[in-house]
PAKE-858529 format. One line per 10 residues: number of its first residue (from 0); their letters; for each residue x, y, z of C-alpha. Coordinates in nm, 3 decimals. Example, Ala and Ser with C-alpha at 12.3 -4.5 7.8 and 13.67 -1.06 7.14 Angstrom:
<nodes>
0) as) 1.230,-0.450,0.780; 1.367,-0.106,0.714
</nodes>
This chain:
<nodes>
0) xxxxxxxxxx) 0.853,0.311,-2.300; 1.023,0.304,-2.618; 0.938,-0.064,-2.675; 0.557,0.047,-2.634; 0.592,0.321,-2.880; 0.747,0.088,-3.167; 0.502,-0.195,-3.093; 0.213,0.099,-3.136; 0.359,0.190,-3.432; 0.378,-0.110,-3.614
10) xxxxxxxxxx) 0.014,-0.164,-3.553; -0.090,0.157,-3.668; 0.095,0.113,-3.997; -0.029,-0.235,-4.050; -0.402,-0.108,-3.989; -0.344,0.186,-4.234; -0.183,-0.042,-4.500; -0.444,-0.313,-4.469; -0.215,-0.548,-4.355; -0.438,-0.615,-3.986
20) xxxxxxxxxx) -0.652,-0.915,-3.977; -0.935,-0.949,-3.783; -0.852,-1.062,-3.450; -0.944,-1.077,-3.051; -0.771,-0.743,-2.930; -0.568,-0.513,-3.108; -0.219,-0.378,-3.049; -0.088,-0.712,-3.133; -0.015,-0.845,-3.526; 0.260,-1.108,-3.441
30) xxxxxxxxxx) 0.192,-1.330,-3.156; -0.236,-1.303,-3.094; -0.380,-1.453,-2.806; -0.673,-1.727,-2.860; -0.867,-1.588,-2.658; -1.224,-1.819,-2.771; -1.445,-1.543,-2.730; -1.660,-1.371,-2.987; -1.737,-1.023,-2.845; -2.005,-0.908,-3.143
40) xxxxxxxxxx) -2.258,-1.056,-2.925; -2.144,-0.826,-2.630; -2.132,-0.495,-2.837; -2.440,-0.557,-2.988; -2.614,-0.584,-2.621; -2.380,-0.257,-2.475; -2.483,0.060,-2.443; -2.296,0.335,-2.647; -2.038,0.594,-2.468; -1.764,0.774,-2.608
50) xxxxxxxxxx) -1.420,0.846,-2.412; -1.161,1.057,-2.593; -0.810,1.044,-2.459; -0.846,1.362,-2.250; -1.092,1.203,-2.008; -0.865,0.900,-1.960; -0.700,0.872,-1.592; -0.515,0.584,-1.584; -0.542,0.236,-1.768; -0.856,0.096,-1.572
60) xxxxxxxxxx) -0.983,0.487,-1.488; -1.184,0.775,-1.713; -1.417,1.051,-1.570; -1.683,1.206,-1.838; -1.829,1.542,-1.683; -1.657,1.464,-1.374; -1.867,1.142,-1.353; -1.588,0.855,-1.273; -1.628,0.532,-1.430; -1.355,0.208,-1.337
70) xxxxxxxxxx) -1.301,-0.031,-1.593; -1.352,-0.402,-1.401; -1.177,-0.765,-1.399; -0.854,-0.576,-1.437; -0.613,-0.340,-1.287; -0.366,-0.173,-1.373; -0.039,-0.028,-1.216; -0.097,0.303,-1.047; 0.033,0.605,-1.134; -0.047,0.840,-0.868
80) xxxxxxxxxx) 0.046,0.774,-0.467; -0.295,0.944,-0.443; -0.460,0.585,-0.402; -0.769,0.579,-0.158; -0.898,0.233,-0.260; -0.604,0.052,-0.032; -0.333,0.222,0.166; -0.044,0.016,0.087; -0.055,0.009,-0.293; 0.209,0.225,-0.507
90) xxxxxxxxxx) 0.323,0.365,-0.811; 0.407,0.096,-1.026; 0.572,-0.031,-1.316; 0.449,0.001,-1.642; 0.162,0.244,-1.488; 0.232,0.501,-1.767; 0.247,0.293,-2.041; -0.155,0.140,-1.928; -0.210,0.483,-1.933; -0.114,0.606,-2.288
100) xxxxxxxxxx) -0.238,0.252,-2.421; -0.553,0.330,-2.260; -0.585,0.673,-2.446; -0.449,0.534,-2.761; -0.781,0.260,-2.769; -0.982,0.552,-2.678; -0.900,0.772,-2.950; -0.838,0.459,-3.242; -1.206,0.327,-3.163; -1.596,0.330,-3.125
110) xxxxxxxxxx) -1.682,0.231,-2.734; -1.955,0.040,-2.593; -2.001,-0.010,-2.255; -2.168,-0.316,-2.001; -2.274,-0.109,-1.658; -2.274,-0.373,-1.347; -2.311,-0.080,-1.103; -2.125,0.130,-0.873; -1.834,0.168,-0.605; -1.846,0.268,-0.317
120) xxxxxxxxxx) -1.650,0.582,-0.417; -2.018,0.615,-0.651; -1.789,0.555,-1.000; -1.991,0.311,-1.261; -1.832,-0.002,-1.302; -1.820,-0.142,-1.629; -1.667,-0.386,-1.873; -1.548,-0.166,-2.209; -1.611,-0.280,-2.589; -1.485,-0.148,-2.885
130) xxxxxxxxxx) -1.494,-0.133,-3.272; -1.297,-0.016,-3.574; -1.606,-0.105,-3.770; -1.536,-0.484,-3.868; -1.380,-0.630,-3.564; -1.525,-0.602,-3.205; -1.257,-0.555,-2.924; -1.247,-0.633,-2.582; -1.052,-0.345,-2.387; -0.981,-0.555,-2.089
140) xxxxxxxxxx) -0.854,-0.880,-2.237; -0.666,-0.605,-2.502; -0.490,-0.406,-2.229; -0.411,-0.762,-2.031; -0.272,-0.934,-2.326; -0.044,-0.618,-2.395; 0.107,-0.719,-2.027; -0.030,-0.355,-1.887; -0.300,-0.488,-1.641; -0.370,-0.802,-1.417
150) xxxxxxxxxx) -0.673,-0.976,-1.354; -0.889,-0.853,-1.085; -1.186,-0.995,-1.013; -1.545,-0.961,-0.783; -1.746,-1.235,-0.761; -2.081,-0.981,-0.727; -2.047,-0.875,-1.060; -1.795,-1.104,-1.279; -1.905,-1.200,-1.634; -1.741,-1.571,-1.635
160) xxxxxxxxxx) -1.673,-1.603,-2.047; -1.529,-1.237,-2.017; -1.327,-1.282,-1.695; -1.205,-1.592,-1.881; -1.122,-1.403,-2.158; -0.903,-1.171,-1.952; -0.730,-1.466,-1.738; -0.655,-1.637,-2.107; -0.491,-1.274,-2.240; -0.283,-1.259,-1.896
170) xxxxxxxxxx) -0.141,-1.596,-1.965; -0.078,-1.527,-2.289; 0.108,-1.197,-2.205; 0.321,-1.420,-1.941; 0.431,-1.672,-2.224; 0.515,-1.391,-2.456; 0.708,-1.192,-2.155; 0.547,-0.882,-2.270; 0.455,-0.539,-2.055; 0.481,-0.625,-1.701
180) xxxxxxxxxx) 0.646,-1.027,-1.751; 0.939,-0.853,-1.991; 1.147,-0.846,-1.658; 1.104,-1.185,-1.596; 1.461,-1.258,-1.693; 1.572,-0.920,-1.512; 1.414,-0.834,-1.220; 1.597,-0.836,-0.859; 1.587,-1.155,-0.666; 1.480,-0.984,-0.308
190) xxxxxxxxxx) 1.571,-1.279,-0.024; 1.530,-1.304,0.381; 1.752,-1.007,0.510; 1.733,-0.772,0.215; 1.635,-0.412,0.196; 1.324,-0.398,-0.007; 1.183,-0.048,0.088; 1.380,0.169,-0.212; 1.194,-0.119,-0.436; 0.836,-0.053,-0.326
200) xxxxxxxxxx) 0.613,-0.029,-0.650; 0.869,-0.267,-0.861; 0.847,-0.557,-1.023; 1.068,-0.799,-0.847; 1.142,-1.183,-0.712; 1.059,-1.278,-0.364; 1.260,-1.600,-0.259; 1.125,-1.746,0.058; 1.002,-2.004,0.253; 0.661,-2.040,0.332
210) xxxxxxxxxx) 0.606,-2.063,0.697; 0.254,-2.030,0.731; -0.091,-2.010,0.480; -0.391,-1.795,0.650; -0.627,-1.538,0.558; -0.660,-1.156,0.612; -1.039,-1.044,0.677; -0.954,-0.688,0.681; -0.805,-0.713,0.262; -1.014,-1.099,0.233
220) xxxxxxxxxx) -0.729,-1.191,0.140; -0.530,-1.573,0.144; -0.196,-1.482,0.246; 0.088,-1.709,0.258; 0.353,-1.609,0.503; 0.716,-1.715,0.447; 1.005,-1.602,0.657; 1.070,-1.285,0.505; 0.758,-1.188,0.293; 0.398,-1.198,0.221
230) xxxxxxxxxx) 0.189,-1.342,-0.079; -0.130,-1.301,-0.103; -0.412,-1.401,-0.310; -0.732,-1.224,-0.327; -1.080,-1.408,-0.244; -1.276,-1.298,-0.487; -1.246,-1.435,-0.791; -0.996,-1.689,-0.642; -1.158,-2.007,-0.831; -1.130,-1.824,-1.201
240) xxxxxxxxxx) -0.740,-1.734,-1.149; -0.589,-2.058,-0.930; -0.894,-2.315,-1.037; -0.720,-2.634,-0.843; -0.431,-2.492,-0.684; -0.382,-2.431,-0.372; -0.182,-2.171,-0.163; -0.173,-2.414,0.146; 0.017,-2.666,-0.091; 0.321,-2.394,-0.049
250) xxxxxxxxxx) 0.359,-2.527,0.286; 0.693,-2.582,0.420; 0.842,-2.503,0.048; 1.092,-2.265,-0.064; 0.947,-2.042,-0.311; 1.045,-1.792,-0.600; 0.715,-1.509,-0.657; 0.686,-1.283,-0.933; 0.538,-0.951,-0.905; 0.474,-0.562,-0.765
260) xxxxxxxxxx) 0.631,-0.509,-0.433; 0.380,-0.369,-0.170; 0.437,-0.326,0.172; 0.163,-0.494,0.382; -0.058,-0.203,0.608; -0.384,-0.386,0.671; -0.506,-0.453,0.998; -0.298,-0.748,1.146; -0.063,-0.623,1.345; 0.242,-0.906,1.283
270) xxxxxxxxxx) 0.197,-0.851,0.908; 0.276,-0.474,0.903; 0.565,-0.340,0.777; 0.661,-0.665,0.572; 0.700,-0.702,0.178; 0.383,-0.833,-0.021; 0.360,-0.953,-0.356; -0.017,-0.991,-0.476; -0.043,-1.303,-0.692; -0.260,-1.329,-0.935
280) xxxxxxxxx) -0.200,-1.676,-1.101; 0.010,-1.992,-1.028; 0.222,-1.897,-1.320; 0.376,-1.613,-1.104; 0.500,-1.900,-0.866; 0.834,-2.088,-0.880; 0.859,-2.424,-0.662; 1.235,-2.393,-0.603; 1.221,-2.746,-0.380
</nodes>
């Protein structure tokens, strides 16, 4: 948390003092993302809405008037165990600091939003713009390349250059080990035979050896299965984050995967109770032999 805070205070300064050049996504004046995108075109076809930092949730959640509206091809780590969107997913890492970031770009800038319809919990989903006034922002690719959210993606209503966009900033946030791949050098190595439950919602390494590569209909999910643990890989959206690669090339190989430990409680009945990491690129996966 302190790391967050100094990092939002040297861009803050540098923006007062002139110093900021115009770039892809804020919060970031040393190592920027090229992210290829230019988002003017997007604000100038969005439709205006302003969030203040009091009607923020979480980093990928804000309710105006009680009206809730979830910010798409991202998500960020929960922050409440109050989750009715899937059973098994926890409080996790870095789930405060998506937060505070998230109210920080509320309050800093002008919003535009893209509506692409609604949940089946009725909240508007939407892809979120910003300005200071000469540069147009992009929150999504912002809050991913700040390491505070992961790609998420739904085929029925994915923008390709902007889903793109966010893939590029979560790749960059991986080489630059920042937010959520900052433990990459830390985090516990979990193996076949360890206790994992007092871990639940942490970033950790699974070492295993994949057994197995199927698919869950209840999550549409791929999931390969090692010995001790679950990956999975969500359908939708599958082709933007793993383009060529393939889970079912894991096959018979022993395996390091980065990421937030879930326990699996979907609807097949040999997978319950086990450790799952939800992978989101290729990156996240170590070949170990």
């Amino acid at each position: 948390m302190k790391k967050f805070f100094v990092v939002l205070l040297v861009f803050i300064v540098a923006l007062l003092s002139g110093c900021v050049k115009e770039a892809d996504y804020p919060y970031d004046t040393e190592t920027p993302c090229n992210l290829g995108v230019n988002f003017s075109s997007y604000w100038e076809i969005s439709e205006d809405i302003k969030v203040t930092s009091s009607e923020v949730h979480d980093g990928d959640t804000f309710y105006i008037n009680d009206e809730g509206y979830r910010i798409i091809g991202i998500d960020t780590p929960e922050i409440s165990k109050k989750v009715k969107f899937r059973a098994d997913k926890p409080v996790g890492e870095f789930g405060e600091e998506a937060t505070e970031y998230f109210k920080w770009f509320a309050d800093e800038f002008s919003e535009k939003y893209i509506y692409k319809g609604k949940d089946k919990y009725d909240r508007n989903l939407i892809y979120l713009f910003s300005s200071d006034g000469s540069s147009v922002y992009f929150y999504e690719a912002s809050v991913t390349a700040a390491g505070l959210a992961r790609p998420l993606v739904y085929e029925e209503n994915a923008e390709p250059e902007l889903i793109n966009a966010i893939i590029k900033a979560y790749r960059c946030a991986w080489e630059n080990r920042r937010g959520i791949f900052s433990l990459w050098d830390s985090a516990p190595v979990l193996k076949n035979g360890d206790e994992w439950e007092d871990k639940i919602g942490k970033i950790v390494w699974i070492e295993d050896t994949i057994e197995d590569v199927g698919y869950d209909t209840y999550y549409k999910d791929y999931v390969a299965e090692g010995k001790y643990a679950l990956f999975a890989a969500r359908e939708n959206g599958y082709k933007y984050m793993f383009g060529d690669f393939s889970l079912h090339s894991l096959k018979g190989k022993k395996v390091k995967v980065y990421g937030e430990l879930w326990e699996y409680n979907g609807e097949i009945q040999e997978y319950k109770g086990r450790p799952e990491i939800m992978v989101r690129a290729p990156f996240e996966i170590v070949v170990i032999h």
